[in-house]
N, C-alpha and C positions, 0 to 999 in steps of 0.2 A: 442833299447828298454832299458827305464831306471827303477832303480830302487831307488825311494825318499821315504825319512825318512820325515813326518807330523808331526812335535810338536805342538801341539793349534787347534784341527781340531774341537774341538766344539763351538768355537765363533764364531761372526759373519763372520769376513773375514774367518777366518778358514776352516768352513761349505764349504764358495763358492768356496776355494783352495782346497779342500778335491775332489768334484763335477767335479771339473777342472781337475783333477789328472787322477782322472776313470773311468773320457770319452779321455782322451788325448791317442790315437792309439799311440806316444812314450813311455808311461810309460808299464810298464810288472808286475810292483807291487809297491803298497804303505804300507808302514809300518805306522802306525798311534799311537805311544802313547801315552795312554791316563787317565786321572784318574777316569774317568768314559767311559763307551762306546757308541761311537759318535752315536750308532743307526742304522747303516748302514751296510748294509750286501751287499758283493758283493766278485767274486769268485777271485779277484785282490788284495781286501784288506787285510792286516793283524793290529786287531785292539787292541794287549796288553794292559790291565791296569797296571798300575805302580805307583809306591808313588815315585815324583819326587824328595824327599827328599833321597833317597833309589835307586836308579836306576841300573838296573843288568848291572855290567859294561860289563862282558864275554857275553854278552846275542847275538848270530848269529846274531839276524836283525839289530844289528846294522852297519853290510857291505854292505851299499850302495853308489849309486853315488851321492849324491845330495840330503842336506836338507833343506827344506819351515818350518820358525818358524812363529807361529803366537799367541806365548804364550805371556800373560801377563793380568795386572788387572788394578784396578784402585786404590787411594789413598782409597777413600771412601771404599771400598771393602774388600780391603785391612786390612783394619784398624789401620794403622801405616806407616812409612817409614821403619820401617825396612823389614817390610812383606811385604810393596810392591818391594821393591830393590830387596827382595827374589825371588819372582815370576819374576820380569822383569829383573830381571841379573842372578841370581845366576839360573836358570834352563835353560834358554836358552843357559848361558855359558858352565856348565854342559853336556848339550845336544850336542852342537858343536864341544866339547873336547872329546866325548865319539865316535862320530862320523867322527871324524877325524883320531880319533888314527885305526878305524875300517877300513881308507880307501877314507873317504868320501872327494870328491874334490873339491863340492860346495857346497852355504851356502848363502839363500836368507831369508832377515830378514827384517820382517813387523817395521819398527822401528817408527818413530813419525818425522813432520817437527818440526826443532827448535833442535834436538838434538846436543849438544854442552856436553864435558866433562868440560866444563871452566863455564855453564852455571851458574846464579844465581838461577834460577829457578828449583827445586829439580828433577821435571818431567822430564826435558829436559835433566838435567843434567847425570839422571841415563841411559837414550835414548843414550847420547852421551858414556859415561863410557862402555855401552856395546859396543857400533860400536868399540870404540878403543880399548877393550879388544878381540873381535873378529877379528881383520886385525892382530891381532898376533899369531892367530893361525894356521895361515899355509894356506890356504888356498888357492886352484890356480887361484877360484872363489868368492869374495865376494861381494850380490848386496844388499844393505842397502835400502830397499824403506819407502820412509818417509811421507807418509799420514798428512793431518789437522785433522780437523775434519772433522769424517768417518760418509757418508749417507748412512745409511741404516737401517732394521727394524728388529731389538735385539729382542728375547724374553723376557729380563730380562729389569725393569724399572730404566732408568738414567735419574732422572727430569733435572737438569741442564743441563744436554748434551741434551734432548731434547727440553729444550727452545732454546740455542744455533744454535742447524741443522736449526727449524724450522725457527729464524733468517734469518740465513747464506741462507737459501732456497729463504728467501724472495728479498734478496737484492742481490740474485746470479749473474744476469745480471749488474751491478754496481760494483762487488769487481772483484779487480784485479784474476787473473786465481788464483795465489799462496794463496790467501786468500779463495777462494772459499771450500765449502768441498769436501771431495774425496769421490768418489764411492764407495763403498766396493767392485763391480765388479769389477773397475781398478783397484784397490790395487791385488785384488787374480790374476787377469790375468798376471799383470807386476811380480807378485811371481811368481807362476807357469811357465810364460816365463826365467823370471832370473834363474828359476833350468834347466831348458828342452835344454834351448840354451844360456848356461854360454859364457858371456866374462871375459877374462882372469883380473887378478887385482881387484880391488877395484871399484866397481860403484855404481851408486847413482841414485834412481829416485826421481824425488822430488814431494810437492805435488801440481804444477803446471800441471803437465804431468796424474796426476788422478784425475782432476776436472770432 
């Protein structure tokens, strides 16, 4: 029986790694948090709000075995690169380091295919900067899963990304596996398995393996 630390449990993958968590007969509790609350009530979950800007470093829940990050935004959203680098590195780093220092052994991270820290392309680049900044922090577990573009049905409207899915949907039997998009079910499952039953080192799923 384990105990995971949730970062990002209100996005889309987030939601279905949250759902994963507190049905999975291994876990004994999830900590969840969050800067609004997920909505969800159950007698497993524990669901603090918190300004991740701010984060209570002494705070107890942070001594667990194992944390699923599924934080981050978009450029658009965002409104800048600096504020997107904010949310997509500087919290999840944060998050990992706070959670390390508490104990925690593993560390399974929703990251993006293409991530490269050598990248030209800012997206990827910031993707990659975290994974390498993450493999330094100690960890006896770290599982880097790297999604394409993510299918599934968002509450909140991304026109381009949904011209794109519904593309990619169309000519899915024709693009190679790696090009195809990734489920947001595999994406949470391959998390949720990377914290539950860690291998040891540095692994990778890529997003061949979440078509």
């Amino acid at each position: 029986m384990q105990t995971i630390l949730h970062a990002g449990a209100t996005g889309l993958v987030g939601q279905l790694v949250l759902q994963r968590l507190l049905a999975d007969t291994r876990v004994e509790r999830v900590v969840a948090p969050t800067r609004r609350s997920p909505g969800v009530a159950h007698p497993r979950l524990f669901a603090p709000v918190v300004d991740f800007d701010a984060l209570p470093e002494d705070a107890p829940w942070w001594r667990v075995d194992a944390v699923v990050c599924t934080l981050g935004t978009t450029l658009a959203r965002a409104g800048s690169r600096e504020a997107f680098r904010h949310v997509d590195f500087d919290y999840p780093l944060a998050v990992a380091r706070l959670a390390h220092a508490h104990g925690a052994k593993t560390f399974a991270l929703n990251s993006a295919m293409g991530a490269d820290p050598r990248s030209r392309v800012f997206y990827s680049r910031v993707k990659g900067e975290l994974e390498q900044a993450l493999s330094q922090v100690g960890f006896h577990a770290l599982a880097l899963v790297r999604p394409g573009l993510i299918d599934g049905e968002r509450t909140e409207r991304r026109t381009g990304e949904a011209l794109a899915l519904a593309a990619s949907r169309a000519m899915r039997p024709v693009l190679p596996r790696a090009w195809r998009p990734s489920r947001a079910a595999r994406i949470a499952d391959a998390l949720v398995e990377a914290a539950l039953a860690p291998r040891a080192g540095v692994t990778t799923v890529e997003a061949a393996a979440l078509a």
